[in-house]
PQR file with spaces between the fields and no chain letter, atoms N, CA, C, O and H, PARSE charges and radii, in Angstrom:
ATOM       1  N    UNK     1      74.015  105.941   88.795 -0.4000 1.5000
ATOM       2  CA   UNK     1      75.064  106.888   89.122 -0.0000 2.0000
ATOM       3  C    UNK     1      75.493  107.578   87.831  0.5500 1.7000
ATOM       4  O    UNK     1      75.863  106.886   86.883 -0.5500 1.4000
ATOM       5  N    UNK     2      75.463  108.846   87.752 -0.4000 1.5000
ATOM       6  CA   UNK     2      76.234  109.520   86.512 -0.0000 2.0000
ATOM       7  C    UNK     2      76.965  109.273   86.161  0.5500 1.7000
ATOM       8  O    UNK     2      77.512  108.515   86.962 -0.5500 1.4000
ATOM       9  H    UNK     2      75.162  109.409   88.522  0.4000 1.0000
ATOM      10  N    UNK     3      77.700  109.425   85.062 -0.4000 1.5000
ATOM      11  CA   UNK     3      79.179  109.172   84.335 -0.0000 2.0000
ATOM      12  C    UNK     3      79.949  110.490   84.727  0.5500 1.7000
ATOM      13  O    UNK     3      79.342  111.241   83.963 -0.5500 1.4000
ATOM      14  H    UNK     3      77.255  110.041   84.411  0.4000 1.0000
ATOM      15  N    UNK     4      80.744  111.213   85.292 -0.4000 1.5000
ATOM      16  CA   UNK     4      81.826  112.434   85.455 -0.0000 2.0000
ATOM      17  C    UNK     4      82.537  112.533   84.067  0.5500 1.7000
ATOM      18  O    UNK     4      82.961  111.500   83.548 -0.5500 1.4000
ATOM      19  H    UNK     4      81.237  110.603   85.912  0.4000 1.0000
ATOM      20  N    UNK     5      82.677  113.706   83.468 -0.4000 1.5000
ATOM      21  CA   UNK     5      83.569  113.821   82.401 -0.0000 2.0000
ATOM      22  C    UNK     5      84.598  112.883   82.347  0.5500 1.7000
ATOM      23  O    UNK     5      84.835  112.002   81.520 -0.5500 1.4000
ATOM      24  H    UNK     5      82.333  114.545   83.889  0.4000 1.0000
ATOM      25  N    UNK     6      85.352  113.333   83.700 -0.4000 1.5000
ATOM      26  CA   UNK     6      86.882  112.643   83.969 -0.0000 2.0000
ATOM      27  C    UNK     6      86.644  111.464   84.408  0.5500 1.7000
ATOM      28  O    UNK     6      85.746  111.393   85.247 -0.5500 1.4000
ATOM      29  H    UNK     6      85.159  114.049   84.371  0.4000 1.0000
ATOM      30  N    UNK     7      87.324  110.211   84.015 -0.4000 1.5000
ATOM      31  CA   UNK     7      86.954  109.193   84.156 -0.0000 2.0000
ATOM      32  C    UNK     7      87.945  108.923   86.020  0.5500 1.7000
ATOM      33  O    UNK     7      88.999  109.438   86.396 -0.5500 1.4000
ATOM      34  H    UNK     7      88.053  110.268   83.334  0.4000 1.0000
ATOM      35  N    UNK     8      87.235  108.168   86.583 -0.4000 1.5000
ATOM      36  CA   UNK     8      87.736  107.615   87.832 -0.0000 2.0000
ATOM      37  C    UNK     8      89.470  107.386   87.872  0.5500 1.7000
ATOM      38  O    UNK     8      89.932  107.819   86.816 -0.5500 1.4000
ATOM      39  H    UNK     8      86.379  107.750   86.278  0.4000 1.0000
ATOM      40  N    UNK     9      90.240  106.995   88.515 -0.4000 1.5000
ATOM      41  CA   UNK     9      91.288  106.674   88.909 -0.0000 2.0000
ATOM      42  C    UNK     9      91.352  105.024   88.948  0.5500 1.7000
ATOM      43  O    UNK     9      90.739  104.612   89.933 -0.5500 1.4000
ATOM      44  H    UNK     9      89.865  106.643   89.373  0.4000 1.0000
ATOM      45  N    UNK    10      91.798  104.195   88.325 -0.4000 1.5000
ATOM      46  CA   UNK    10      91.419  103.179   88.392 -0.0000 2.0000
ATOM      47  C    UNK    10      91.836  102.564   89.509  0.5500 1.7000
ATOM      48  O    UNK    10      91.485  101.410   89.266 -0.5500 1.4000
ATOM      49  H    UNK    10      92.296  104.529   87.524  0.4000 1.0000
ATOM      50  N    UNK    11      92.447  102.534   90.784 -0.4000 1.5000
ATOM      51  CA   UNK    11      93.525  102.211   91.854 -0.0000 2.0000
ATOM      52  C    UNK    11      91.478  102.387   92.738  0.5500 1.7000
ATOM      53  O    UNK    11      90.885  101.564   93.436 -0.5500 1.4000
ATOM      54  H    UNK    11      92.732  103.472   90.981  0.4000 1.0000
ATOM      55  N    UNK    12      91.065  103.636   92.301 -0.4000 1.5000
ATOM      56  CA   UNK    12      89.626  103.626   93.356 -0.0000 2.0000
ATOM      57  C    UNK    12      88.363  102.721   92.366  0.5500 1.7000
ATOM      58  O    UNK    12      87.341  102.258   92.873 -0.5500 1.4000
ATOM      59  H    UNK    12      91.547  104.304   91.734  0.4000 1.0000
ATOM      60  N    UNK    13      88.669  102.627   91.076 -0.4000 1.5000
ATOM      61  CA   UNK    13      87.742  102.049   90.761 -0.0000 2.0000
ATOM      62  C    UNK    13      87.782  100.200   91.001  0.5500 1.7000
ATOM      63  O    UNK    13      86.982   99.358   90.593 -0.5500 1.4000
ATOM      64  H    UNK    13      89.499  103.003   90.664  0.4000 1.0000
ATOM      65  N    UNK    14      89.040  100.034   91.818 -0.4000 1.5000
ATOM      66  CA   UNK    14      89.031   98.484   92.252 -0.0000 2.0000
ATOM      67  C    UNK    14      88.715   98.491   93.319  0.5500 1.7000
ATOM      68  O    UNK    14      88.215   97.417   93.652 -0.5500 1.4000
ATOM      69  H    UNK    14      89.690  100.718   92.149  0.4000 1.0000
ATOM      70  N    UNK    15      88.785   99.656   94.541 -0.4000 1.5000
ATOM      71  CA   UNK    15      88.673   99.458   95.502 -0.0000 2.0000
ATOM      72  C    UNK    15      87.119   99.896   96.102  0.5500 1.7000
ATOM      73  O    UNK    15      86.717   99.772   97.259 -0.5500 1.4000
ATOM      74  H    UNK    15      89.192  100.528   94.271  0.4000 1.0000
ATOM      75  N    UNK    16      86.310  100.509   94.786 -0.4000 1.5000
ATOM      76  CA   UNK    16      85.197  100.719   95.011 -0.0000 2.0000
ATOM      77  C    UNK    16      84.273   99.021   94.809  0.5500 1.7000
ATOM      78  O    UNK    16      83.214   98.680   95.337 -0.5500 1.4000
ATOM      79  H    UNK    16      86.637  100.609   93.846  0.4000 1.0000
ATOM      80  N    UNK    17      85.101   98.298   93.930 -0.4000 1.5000
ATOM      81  CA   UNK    17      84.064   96.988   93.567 -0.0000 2.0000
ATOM      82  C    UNK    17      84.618   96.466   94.985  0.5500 1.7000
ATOM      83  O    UNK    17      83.688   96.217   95.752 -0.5500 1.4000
ATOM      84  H    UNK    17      85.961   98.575   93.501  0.4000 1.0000
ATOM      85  N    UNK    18      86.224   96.176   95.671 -0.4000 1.5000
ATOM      86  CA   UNK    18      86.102   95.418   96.416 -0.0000 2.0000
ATOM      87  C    UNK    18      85.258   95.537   97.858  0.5500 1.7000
ATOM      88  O    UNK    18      84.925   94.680   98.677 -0.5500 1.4000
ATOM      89  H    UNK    18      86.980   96.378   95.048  0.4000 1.0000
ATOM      90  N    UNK    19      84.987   97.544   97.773 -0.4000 1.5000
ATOM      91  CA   UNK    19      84.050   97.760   98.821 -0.0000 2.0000
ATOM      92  C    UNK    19      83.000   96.942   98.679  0.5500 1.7000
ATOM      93  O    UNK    19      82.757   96.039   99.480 -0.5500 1.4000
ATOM      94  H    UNK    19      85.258   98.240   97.108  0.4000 1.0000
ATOM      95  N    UNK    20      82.247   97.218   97.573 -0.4000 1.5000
ATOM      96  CA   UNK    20      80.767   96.996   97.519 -0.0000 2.0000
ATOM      97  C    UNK    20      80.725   95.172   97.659  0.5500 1.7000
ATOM      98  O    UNK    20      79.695   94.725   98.163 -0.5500 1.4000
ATOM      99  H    UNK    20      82.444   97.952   96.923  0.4000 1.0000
ATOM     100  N    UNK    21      81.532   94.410   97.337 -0.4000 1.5000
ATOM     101  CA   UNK    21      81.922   93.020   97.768 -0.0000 2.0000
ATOM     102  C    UNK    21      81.757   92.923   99.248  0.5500 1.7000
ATOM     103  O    UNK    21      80.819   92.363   99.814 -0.5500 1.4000
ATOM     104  H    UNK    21      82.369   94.773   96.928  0.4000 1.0000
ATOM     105  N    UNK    22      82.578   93.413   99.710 -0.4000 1.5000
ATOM     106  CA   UNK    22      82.933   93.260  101.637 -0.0000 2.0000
ATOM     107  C    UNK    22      81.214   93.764  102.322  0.5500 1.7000
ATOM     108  O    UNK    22      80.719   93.301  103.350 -0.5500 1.4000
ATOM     109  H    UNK    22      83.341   93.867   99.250  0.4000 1.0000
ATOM     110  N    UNK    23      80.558   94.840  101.378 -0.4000 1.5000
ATOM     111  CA   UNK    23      79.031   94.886  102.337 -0.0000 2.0000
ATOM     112  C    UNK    23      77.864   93.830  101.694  0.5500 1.7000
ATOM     113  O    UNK    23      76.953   93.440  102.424 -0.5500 1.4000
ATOM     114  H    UNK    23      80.960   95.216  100.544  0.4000 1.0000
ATOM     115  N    UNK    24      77.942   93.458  100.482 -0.4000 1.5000
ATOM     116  CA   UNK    24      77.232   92.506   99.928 -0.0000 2.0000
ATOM     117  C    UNK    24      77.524   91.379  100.730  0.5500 1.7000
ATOM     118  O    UNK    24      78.678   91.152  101.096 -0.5500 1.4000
ATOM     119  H    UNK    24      78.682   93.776   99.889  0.4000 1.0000
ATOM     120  N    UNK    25      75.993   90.219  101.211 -0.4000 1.5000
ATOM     121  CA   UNK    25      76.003   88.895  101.291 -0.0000 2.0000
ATOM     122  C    UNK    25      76.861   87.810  100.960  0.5500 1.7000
ATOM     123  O    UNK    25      77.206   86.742  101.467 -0.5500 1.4000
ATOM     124  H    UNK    25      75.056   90.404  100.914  0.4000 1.0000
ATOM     125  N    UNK    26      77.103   88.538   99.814 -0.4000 1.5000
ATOM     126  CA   UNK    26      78.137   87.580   98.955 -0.0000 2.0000
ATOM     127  C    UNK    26      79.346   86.968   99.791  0.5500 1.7000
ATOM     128  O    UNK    26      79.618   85.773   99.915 -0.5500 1.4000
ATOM     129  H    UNK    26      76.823   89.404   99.402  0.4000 1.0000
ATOM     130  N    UNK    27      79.985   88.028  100.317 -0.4000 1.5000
ATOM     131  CA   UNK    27      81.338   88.318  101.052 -0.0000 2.0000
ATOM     132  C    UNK    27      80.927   87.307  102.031  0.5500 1.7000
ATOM     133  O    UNK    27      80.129   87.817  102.817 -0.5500 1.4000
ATOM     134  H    UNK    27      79.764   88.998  100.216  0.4000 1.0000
ATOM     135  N    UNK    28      81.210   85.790  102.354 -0.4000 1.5000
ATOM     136  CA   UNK    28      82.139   84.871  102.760 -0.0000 2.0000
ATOM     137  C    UNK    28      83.387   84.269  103.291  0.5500 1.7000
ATOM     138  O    UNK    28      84.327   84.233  102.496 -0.5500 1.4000
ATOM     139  H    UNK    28      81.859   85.376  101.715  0.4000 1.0000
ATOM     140  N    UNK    29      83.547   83.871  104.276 -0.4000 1.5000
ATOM     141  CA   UNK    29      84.850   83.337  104.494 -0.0000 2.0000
ATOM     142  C    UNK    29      84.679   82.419  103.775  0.5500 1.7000
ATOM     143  O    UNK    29      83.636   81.820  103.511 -0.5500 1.4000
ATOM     144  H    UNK    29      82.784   83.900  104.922  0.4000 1.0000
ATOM     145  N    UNK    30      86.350   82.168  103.201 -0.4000 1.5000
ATOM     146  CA   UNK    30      86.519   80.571  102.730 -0.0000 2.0000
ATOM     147  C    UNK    30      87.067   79.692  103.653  0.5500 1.7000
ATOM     148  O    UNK    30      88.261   79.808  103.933 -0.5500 1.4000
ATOM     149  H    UNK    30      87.197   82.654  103.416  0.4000 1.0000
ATOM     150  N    UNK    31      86.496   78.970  104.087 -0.4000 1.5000
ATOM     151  CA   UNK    31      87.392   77.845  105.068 -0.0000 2.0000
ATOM     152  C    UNK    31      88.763   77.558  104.509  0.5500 1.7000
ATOM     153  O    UNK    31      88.945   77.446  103.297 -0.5500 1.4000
ATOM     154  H    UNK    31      85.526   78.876  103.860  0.4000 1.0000
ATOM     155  N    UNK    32      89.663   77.448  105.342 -0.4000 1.5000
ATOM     156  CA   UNK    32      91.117   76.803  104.854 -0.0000 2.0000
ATOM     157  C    UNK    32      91.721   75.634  104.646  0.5500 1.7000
ATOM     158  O    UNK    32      92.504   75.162  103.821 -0.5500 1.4000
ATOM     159  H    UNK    32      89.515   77.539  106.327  0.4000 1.0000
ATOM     160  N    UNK    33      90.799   75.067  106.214 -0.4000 1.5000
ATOM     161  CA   UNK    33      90.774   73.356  106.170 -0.0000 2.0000
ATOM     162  C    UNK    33      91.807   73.335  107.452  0.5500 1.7000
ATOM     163  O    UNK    33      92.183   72.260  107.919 -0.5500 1.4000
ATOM     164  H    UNK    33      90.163   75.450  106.884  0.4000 1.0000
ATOM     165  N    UNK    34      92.189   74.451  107.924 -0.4000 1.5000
ATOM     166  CA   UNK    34      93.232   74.290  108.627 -0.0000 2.0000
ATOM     167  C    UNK    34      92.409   74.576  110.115  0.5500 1.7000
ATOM     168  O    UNK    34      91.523   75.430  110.119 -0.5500 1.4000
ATOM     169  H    UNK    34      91.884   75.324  107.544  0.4000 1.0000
ATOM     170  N    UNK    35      92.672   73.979  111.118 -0.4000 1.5000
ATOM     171  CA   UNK    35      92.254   74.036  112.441 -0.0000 2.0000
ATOM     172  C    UNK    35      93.201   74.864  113.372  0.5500 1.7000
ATOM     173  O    UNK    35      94.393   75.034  113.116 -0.5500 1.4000
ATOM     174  H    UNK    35      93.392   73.285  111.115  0.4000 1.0000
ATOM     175  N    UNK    36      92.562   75.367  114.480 -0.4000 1.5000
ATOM     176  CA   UNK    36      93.290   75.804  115.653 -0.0000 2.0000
ATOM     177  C    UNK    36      93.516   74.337  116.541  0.5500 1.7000
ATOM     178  O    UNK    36      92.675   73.625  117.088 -0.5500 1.4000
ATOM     179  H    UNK    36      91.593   75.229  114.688  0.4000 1.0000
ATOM     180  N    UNK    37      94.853   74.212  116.456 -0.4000 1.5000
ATOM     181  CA   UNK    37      95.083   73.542  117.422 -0.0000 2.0000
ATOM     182  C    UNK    37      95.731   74.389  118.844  0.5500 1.7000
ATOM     183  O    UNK    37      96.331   75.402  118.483 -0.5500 1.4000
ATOM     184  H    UNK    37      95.537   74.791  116.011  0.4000 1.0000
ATOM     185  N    UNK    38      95.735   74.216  120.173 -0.4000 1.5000
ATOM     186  CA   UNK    38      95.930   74.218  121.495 -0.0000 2.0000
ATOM     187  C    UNK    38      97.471   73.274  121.489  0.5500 1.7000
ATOM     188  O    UNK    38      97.559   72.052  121.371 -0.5500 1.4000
ATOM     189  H    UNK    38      95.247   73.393  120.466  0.4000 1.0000
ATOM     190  N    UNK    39      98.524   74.194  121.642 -0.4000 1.5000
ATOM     191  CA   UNK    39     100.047   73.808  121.831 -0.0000 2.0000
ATOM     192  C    UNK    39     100.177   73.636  122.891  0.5500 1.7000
ATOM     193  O    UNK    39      99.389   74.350  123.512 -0.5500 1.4000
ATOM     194  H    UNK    39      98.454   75.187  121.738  0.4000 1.0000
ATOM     195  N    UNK    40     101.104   72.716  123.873 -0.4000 1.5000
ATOM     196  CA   UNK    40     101.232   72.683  125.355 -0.0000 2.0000
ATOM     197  C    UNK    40     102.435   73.723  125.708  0.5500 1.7000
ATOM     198  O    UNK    40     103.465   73.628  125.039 -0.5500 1.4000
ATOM     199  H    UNK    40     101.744   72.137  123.369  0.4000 1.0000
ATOM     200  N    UNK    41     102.361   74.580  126.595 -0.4000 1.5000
ATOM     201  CA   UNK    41     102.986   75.723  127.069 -0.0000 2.0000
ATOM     202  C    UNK    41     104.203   75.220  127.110  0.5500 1.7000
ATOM     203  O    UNK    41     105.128   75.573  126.378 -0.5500 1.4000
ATOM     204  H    UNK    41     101.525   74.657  127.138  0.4000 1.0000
ATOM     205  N    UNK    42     104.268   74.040  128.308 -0.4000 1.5000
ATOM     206  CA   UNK    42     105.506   73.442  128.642 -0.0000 2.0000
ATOM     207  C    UNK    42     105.834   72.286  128.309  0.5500 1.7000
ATOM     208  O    UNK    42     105.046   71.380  128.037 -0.5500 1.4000
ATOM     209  H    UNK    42     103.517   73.753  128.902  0.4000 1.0000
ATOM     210  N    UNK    43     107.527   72.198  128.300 -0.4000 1.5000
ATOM     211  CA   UNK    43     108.001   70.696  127.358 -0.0000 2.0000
ATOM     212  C    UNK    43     107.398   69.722  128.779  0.5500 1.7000
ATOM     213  O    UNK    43     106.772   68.712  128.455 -0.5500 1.4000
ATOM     214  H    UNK    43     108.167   72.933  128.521  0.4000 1.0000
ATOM     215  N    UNK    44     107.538   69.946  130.072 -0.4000 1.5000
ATOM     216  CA   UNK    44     106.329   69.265  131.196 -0.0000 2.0000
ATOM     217  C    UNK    44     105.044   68.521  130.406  0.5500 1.7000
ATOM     218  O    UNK    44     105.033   67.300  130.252 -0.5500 1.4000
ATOM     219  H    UNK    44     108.046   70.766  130.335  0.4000 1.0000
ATOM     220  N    UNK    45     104.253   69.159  130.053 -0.4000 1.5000
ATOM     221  CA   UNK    45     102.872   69.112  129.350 -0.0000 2.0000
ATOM     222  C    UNK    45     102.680   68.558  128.116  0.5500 1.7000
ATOM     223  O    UNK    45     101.739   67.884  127.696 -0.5500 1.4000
ATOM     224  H    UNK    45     104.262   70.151  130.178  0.4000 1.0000
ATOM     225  N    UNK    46     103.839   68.980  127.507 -0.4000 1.5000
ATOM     226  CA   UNK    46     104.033   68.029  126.144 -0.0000 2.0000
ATOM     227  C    UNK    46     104.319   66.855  126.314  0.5500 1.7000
ATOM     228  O    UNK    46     103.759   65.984  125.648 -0.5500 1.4000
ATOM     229  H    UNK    46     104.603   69.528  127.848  0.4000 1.0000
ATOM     230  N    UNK    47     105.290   66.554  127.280 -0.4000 1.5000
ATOM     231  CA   UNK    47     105.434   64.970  127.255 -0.0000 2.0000
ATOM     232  C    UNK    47     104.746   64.323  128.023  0.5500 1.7000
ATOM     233  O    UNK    47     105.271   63.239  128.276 -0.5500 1.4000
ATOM     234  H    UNK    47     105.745   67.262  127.820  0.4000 1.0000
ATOM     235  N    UNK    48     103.564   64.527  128.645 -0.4000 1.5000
ATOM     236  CA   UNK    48     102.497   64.348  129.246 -0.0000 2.0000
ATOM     237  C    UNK    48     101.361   64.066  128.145  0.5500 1.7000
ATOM     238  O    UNK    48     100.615   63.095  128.016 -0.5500 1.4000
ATOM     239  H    UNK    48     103.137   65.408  128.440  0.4000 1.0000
ATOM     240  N    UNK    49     101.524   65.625  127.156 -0.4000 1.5000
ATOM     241  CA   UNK    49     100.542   65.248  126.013 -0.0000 2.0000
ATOM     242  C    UNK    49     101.286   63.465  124.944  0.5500 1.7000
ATOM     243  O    UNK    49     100.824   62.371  124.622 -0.5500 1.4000
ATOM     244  H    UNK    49     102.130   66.414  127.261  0.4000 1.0000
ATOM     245  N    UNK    50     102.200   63.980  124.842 -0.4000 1.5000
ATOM     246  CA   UNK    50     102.735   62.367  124.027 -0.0000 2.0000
ATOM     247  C    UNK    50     102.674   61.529  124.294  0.5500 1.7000
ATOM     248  O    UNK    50     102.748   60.658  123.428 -0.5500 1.4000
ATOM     249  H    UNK    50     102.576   64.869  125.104  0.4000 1.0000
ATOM     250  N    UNK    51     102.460   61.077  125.953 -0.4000 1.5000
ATOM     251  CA   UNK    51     102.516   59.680  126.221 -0.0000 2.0000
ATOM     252  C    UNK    51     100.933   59.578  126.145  0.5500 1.7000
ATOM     253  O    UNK    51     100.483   59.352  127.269 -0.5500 1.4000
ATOM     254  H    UNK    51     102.400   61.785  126.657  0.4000 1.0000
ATOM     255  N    UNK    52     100.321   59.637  125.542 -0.4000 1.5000
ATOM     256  CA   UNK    52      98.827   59.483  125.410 -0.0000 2.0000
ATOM     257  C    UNK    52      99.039   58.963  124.443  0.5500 1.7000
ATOM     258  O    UNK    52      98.638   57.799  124.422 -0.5500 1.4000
ATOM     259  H    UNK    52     100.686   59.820  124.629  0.4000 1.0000
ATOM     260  N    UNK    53      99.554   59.333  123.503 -0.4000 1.5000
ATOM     261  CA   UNK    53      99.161   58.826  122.212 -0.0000 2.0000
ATOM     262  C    UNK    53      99.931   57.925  121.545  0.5500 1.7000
ATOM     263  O    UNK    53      99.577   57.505  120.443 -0.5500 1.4000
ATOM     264  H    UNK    53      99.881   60.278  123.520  0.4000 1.0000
């Protein structure tokens, strides 16, 4: 890519690396460790879910 006299805007020259990140392989989720848990709708169901355990 050429060099332009005027040098870039730097606000686009971060958002040009974080483009080219997001289409590269590279770009990964990181796991969080955190799960979806399934809440019981009703306090009914919840104390249905508690006496299980």
């Amino acid at each position: 890519m050429p060099v332009p006299d005027h040098p870039e805007r730097p606000d686009l020259t971060g958002w040009r690396r974080r483009q080219q990140l997001r289409r590269s392989s590279a770009a990964q989720p990181i796991p969080s460790g955190k799960s979806y848990r399934r809440k019981p709708k009703h306090a009914r169901d919840q104390r249905i879910r508690d006496a299980h355990r």
